[in-house]
ZAMARGU-4260 file (C-alpha; in steps of 0.2 Angstrom, whole numbers, plus 5000, padded with zeros to 4 digits):
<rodrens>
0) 5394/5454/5642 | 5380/5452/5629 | 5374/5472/5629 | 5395/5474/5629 | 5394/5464/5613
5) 5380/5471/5604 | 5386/5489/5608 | 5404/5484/5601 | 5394/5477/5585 | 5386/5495/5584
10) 5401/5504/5585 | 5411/5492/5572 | 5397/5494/5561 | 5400/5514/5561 | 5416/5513/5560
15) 5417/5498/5544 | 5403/5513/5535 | 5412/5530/5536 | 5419/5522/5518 | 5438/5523/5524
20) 5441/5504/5531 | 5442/5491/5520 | 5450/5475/5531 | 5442/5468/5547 | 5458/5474/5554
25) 5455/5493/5552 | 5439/5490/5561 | 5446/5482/5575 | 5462/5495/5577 | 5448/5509/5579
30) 5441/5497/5592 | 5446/5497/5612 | 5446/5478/5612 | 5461/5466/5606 | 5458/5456/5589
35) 5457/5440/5600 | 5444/5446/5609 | 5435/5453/5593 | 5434/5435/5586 | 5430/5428/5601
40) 5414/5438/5598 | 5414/5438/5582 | 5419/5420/5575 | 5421/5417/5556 | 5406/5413/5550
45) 5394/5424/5560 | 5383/5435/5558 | 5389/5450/5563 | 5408/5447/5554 | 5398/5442/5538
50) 5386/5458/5540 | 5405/5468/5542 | 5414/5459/5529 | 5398/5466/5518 | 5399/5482/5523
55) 5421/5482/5517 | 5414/5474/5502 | 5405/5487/5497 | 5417/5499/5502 | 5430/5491/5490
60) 5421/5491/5475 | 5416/5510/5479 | 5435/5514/5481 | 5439/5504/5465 | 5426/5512/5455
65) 5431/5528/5460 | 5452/5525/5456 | 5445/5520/5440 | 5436/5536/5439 | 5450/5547/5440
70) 5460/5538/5428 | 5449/5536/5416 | 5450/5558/5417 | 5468/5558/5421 | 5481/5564/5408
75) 5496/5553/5419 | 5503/5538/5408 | 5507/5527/5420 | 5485/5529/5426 | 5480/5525/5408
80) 5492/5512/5407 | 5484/5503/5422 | 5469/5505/5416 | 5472/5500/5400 | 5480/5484/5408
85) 5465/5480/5416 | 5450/5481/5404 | 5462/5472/5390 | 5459/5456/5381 | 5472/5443/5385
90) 5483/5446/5369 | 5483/5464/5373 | 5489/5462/5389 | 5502/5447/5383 | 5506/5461/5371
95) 5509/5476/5386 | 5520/5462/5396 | 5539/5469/5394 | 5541/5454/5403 | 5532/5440/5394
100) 5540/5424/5385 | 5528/5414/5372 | 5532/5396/5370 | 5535/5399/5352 | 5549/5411/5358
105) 5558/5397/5371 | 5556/5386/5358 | 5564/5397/5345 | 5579/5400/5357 | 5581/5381/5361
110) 5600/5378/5363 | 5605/5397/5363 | 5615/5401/5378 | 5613/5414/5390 | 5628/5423/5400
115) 5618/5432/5414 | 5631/5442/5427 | 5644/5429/5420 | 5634/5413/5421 | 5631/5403/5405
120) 5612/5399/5404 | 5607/5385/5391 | 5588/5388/5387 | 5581/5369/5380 | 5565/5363/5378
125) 5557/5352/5388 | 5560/5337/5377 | 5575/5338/5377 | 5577/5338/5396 | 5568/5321/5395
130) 5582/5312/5386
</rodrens>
């Protein structure tokens, strides 16, 4: 069993660096044992899952950087807004939210009503909730 285990490591190990797995679950799909099995061999917290979890790390962050790579060159909106999104400072991003509400606005809108698909919706402030 143990020279079964070792040679399972060693295949898992090939299969988590050919760069196209990033889950412990893609390794163990391309594997010929069940996933319970795996973690009986491979509990969280040893070695060998922590030398694999390393090895999909760094394929992430190579995936990630190459995404941003393309858009960074791409002429596609909808990339450049990503991208823009995620290198923003907070109020940029508040400001690229469509769906984003400040405080100031609820509380601007305190006692306006709402008729949302025929329901009347009363927006008030928490204070007011209090009373």
């Amino acid at each position: 069993m143990k020279r079964d285990k070792n040679e399972l490591f060693e295949q898992a190990k090939k299969i988590a660096v050919s760069k196209t797995v990033i889950f412990v679950q893609d390794i163990i799909d391309k594997l010929p044992v069940s996933k319970s099995t795996f973690y009986e061999y491979y509990p969280d917290g040893s070695e060998e899952l922590d030398t694999l979890k390393k090895i999909l790390d760094t394929n992430k962050v190579a995936i990630k950087e190459h995404l941003r790579y393309k858009w960074i060159h791409s002429d596609n909106a909808t990339l450049q807004m990503a991208l823009y999104k995620l290198t923003s400072n907070d109020e940029e991003h508040r400001k690229l939210q469509q769906n984003y509400i400040s405080q100031e606005t609820i509380h601007e809108l305190k006692n306006t009503e709402l008729i949302i698909s025929g329901e009347k919706f009363a927006l008030k402030n928490n204070e007011d909730n209090s009373k």
